[in-house]
LUMBAMAR-85038 format. One record per residue (C-alpha): residue number from 1; x, y, z. Coordinates in steps of 0.001 Angstrom, whole numbers. Layout:
# LUMBAMAR-85038
r num->NUM	x->X	y->Y	z->Z
...
//
This chain:
# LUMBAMAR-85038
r num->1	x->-12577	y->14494	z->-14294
r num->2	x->-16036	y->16287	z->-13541
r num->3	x->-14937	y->19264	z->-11147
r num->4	x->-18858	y->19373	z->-10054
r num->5	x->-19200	y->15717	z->-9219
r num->6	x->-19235	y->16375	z->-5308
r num->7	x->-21858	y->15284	z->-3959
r num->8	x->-23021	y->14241	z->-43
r num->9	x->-23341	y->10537	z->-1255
r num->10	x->-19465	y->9602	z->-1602
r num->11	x->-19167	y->10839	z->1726
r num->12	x->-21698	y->9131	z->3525
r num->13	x->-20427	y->5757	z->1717
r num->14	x->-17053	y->7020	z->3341
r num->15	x->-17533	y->7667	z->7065
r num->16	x->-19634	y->4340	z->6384
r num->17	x->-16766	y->2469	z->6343
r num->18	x->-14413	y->4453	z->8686
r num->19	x->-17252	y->3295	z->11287
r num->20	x->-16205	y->74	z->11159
r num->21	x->-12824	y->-1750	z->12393
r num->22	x->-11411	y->-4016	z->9990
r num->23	x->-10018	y->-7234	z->11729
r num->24	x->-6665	y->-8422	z->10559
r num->25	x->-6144	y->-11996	z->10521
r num->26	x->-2065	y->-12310	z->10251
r num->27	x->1137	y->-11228	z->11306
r num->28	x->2925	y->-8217	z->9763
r num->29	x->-226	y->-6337	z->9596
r num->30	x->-2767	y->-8006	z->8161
r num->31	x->-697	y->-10016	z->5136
r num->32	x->-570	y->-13637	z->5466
r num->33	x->3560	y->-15012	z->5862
r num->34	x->5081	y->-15957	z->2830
r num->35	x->5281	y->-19842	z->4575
r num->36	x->1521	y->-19715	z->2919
r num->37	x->1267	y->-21620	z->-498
r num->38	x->322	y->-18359	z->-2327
r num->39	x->2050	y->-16582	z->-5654
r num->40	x->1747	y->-14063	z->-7738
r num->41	x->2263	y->-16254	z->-10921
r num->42	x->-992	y->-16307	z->-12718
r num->43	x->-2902	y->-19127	z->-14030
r num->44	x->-1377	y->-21550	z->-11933
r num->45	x->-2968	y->-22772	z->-9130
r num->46	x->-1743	y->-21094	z->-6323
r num->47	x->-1586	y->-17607	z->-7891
r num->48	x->-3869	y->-14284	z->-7560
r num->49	x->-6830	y->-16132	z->-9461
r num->50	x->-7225	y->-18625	z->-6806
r num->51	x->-6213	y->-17305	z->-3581
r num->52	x->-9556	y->-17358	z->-2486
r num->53	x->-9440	y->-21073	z->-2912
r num->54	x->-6610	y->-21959	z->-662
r num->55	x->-7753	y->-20780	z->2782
r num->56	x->-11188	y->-20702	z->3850
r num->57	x->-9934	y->-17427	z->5910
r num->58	x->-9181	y->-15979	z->2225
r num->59	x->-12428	y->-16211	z->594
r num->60	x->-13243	y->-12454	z->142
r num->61	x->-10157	y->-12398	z->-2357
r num->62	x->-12132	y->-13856	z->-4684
r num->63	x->-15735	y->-13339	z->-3579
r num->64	x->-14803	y->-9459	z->-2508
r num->65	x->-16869	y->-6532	z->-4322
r num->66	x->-13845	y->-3764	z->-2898
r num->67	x->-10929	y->-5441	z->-3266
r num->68	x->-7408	y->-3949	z->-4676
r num->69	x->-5525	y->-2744	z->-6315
r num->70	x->-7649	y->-547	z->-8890
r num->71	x->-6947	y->1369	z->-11771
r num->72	x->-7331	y->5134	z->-11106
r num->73	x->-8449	y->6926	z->-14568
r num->74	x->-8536	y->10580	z->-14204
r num->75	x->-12451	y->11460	z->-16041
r num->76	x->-13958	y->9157	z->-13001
r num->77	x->-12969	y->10723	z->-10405
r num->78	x->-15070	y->12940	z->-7864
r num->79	x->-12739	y->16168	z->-7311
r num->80	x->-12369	y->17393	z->-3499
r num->81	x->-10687	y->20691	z->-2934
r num->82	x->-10119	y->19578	z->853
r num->83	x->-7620	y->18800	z->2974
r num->84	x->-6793	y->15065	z->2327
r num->85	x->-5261	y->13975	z->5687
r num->86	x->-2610	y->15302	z->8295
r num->87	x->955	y->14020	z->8727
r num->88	x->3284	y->14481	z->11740
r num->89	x->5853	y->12005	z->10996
r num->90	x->9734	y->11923	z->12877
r num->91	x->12580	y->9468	z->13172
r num->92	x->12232	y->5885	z->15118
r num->93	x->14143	y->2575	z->15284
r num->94	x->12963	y->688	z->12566
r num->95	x->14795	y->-3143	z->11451
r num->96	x->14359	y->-4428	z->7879
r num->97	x->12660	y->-7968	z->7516
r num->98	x->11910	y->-10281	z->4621
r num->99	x->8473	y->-11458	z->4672
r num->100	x->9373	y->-14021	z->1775
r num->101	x->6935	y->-12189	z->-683
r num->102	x->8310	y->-8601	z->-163
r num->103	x->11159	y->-6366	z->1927
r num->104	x->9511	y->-4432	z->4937
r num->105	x->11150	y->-1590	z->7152
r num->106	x->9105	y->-1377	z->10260
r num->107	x->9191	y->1026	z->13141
r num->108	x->9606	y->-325	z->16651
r num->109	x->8552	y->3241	z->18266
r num->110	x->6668	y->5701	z->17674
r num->111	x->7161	y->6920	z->14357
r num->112	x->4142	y->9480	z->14122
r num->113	x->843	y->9542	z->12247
r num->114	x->-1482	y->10739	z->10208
r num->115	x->-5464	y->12214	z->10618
r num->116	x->-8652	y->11565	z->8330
r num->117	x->-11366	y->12726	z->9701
r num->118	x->-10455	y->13251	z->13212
r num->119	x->-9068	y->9565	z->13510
r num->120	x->-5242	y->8976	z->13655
r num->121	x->-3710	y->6440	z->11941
r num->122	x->-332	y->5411	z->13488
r num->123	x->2767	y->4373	z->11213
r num->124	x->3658	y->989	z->11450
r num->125	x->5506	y->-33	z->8320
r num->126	x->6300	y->407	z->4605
r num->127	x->6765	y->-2380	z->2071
r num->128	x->7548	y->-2360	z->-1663
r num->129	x->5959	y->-4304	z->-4367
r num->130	x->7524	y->-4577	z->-7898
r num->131	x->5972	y->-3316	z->-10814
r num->132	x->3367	y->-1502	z->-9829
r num->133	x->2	y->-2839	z->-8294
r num->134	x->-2048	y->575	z->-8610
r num->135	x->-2161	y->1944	z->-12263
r num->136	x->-2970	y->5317	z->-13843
r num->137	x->-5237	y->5501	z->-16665
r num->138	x->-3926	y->2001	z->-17561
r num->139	x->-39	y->2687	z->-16762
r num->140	x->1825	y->542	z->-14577
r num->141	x->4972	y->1729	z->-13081
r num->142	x->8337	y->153	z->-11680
r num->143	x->8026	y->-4	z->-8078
r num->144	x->4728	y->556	z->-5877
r num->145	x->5412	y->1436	z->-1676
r num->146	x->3295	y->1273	z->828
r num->147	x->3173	y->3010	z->3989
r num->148	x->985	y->1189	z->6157
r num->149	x->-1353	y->2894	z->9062
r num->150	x->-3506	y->1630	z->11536
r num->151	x->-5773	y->3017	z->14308
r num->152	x->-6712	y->2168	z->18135
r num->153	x->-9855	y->936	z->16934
r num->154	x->-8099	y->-1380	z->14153
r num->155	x->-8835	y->575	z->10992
r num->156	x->-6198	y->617	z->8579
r num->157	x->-5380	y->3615	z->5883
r num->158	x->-2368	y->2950	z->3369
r num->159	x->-855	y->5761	z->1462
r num->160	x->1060	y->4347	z->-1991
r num->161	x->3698	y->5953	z->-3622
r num->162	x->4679	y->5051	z->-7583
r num->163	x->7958	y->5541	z->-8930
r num->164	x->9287	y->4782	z->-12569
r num->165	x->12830	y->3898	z->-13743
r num->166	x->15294	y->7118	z->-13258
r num->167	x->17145	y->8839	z->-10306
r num->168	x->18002	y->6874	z->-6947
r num->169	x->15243	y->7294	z->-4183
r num->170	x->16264	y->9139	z->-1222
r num->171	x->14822	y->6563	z->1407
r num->172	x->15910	y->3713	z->-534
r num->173	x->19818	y->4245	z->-703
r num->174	x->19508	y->4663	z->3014
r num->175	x->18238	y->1291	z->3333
r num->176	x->19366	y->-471	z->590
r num->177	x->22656	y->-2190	z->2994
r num->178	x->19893	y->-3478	z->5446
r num->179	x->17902	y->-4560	z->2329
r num->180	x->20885	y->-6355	z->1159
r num->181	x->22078	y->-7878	z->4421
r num->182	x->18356	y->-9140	z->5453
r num->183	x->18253	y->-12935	z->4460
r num->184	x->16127	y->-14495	z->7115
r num->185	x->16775	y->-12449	z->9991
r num->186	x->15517	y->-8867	z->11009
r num->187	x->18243	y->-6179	z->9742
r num->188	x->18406	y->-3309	z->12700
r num->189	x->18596	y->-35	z->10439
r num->190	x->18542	y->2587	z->13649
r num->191	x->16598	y->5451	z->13099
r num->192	x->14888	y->5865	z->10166
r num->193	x->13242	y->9114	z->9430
r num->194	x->9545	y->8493	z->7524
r num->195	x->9790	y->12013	z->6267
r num->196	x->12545	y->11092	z->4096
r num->197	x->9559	y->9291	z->2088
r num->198	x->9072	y->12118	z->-529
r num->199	x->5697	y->12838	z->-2359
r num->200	x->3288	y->15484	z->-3080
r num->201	x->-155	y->15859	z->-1940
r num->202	x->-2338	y->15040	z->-4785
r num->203	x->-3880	y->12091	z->-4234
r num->204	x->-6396	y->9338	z->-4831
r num->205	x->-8530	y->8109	z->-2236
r num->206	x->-10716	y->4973	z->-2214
r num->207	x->-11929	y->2349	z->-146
r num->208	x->-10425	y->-1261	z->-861
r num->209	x->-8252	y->-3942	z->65
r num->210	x->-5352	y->-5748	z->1231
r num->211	x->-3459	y->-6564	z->-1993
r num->212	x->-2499	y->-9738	z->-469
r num->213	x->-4212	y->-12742	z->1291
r num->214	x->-6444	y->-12633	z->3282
r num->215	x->-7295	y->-8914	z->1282
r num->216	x->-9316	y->-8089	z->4243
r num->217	x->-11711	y->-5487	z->2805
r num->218	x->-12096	y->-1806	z->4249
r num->219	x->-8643	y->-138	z->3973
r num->220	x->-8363	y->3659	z->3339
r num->221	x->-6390	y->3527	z->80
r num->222	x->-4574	y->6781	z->-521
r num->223	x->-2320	y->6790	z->-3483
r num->224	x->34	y->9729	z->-4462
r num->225	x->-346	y->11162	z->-8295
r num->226	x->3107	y->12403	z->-8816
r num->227	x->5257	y->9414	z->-9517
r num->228	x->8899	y->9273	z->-8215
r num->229	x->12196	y->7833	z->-9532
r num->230	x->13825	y->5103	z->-8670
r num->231	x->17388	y->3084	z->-9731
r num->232	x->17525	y->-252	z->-11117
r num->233	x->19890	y->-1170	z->-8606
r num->234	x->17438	y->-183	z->-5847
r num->235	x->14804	y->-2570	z->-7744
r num->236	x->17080	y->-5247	z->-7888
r num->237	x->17894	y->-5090	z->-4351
r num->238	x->14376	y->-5533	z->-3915
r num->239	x->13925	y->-8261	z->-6226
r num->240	x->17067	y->-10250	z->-5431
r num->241	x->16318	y->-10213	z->-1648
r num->242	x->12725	y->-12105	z->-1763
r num->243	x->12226	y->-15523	z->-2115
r num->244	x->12649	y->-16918	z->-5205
r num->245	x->9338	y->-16707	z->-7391
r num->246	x->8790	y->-13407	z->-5809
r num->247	x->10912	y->-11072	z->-7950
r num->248	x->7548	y->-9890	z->-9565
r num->249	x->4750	y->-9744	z->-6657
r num->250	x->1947	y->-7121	z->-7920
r num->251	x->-1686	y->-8697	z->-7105
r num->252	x->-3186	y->-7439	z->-10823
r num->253	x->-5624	y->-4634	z->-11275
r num->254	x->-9187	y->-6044	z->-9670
r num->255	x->-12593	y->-4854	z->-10597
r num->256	x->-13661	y->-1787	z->-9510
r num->257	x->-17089	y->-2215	z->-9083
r num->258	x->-18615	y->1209	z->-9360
r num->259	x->-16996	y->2193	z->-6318
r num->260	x->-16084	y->5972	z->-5969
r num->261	x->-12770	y->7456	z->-5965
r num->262	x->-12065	y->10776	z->-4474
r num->263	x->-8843	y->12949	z->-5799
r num->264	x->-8188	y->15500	z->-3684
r num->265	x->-5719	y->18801	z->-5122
r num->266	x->-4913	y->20488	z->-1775
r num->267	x->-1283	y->22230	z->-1006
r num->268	x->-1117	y->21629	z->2297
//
């Protein structure tokens, strides 16, 4: 990691792409439905390789130049001692749902935000994908989630949050009946507090992808260094409650493409 590699480039590549909204093409926030002939098996012909191929309205999977996920190594990073983002989360009603290719909780109110750069991002959802799709210097972990944001203008900014193989997670045990209950229909959970998502605030930032068709390009990726814990049974919930074939549904590591990645070491 070069502490002097700050430089007014990276930024103006940045509020670049804030300027522009990124159009989602499919329900649940910009993922296609799990009804769509897609996997995550490779080498087959429906999996990661090829989902370009199966929908025109996919193309930029394969043909994208800042797609996701990425591998974030530490000495190629540009170091920001900045404030990454603001977050005023609180409780709303949220229902579990099974989107065939992974579990979502999803907030029917207002469940708060959070601010880059003078735009807020409103909290829509959170997913999990299992192992990993971000690594670290080459690790993969056990579990990957995603708390999804979007603005009024139709920008969307992701934070991800790794956790490895140890202690129960706190927001996980207090949706793991829902997550077992779901089948096919939406799971009501009540209130469900977003703060009870627990991470620190060293983090990598990059511009990328959706990590699943159509991977519409743009998204403010913002993934958490510290890496939680998490129970096997919490995994398996996960795992067992997907349809079948989706037990394992990380999109693998994509080319990075010389694009910059930010870390930002704040304590705020």
């Amino acid at each position: 990691m070069d502490p002097n590699t700050k430089t007014i480039f990276p930024f103006a590549v940045f509020f670049i792409y804030l300027s522009f909204p990124i159009i989602l093409h499919a329900h649940s926030h910009g993922e296609a439905g799990h009804k769509m002939l897609y996997t995550y098996k490779q080498k087959t012909d429906n999996g990661p390789a090829e989902w370009g191929k199966i929908n025109p309205d996919w193309k930029v999977c394969n043909t994208g130049k800042i797609q996701s996920p990425i591998d974030l190594t530490n000495e190629r990073v540009s170091l920001i001692h900045d404030q990454a983002w603001k977050r005023e989360y609180k409780p709303a009603p949220a229902v579990i749902i099974n989107r065939g290719h992974d579990i979502m909780a999803s907030w029917k109110e207002d469940a708060g935000k959070m601010t880059i750069h003078q735009t807020d991002y409103k909290l829509v959802q959170c997913h999990w994908h299992s192992p990993s799709e971000h690594t670290i210097n080459g690790t993969s972990y056990d579990l990957e989630l995603h708390m999804v944001h979007t603005s009024a203008e139709g920008k969307t900014a992701v934070i991800g949050v790794l956790y490895k193989l140890g202690e129960p997670d706190e927001f996980l045990t207090k949706l793991l009946n829902g997550i077992k209950e779901v089948k096919k229909n939406e799971i009501n959970v009540g209130l469900v507090d977003p703060r009870d998502i627990r991470f620190h605030t060293k983090i990598y930032r990059y511009i990328g992808s959706l990590t699943a068709p159509p991977c519409t390009e743009g998204v403010i990726w913002n993934i958490v260094k510290r890496v939680n814990t998490v129970s096997m049974e919490q995994i398996a919930a996960l795992k067992e409650a997907v349809d079948d074939g989706f037990e394992t549904n990380a999109r693998p590591v994509q080319d990075r493409h010389g694009r910059t990645v930010w870390f930002y070491d704040q304590n705020a």
